[in-house]
Structures are given as structure tokens and as C-alpha cells.
N, C-alpha and C positions, 0 to 999 in steps of 0.2 A: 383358512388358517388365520388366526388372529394374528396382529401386527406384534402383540408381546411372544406369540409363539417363532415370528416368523424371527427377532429377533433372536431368541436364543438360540432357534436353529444356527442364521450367521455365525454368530460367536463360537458355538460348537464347531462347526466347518473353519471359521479362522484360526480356533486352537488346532484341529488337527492338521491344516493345513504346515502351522507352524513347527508341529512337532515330526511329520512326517520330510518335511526340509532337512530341519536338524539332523534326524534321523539318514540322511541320502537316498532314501527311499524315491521313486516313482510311486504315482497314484497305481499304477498296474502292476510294481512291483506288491505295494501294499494291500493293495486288494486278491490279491495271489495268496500272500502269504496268507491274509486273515479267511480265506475262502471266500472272499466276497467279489460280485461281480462289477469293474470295472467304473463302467458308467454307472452306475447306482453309487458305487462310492464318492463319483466325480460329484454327482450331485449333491452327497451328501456333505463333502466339502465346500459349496457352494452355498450352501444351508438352505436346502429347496426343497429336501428329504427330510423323514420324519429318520430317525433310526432307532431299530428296535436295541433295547441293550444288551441282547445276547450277541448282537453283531458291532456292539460299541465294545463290548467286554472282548473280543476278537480284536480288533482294531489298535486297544490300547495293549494288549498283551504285545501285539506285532511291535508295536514302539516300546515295549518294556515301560509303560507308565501305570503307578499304579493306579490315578486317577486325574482328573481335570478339575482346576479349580476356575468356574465360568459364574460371575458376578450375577 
């Protein structure tokens, strides 16, 4: 993985991270909700994960956002 992809991964993972806080959500409640498994999410918040966007478009649906705005 490139250092610019690895970055935006981060950032992705810090915004969801941030928005699923706000949200009261747990990483296992949200990952429940959006169908997705658990630890793949954890990492995905960690920005270690690639994530495909039919499982981001799950994700942001769970948080009711309609989208992320990551620089």
C-alpha cells in the first residue's frame, strides 16, 4: 500500500470512527447493523483496510450520513 493510500485510509477510519462516537453506536453494534463483520470493521476504523463502497455505503447508511467529506 502506498503511504498516500495509507493515509487516506487513516482519515477515513478517523471520520468513521468519529461519527459512529457521536452516533452511541459500538464498533459491533455498527458492524451488526451494516452486516458487516466485526473485526474487518475494527480495522477498517484503524485505516489498515481497504473498504469496498458497497460496504461504506452500508456503514454510512447505519450513521444516517449522506456522505464524508475527507480532504
Amino acid at each position: 500500500m502506498h503511504s498516500n493510500d495509507k493515509k487516506k485510509f487513516e482519515k477515513l477510519g478517523n471520520k468513521l470512527r468519529e461519527s459512529r462516537e457521536k452516533a452511541g453506536l459500538t464498533q459491533s453494534k455498527l458492524a451488526k447493523r451494516a452486516g458487516i463483520n466485526t473485526n474487518y470493521y475494527a480495522v477498517v476504523e484503524r485505516g489498515e483496510g481497504n473498504l469496498s463502497y458497497e460496504k461504506l455505503e452500508r456503514i454510512l447508511k447505519v450513521l444516517n450520513i449522506k456522505s464524508l467529506d475527507i480532504p
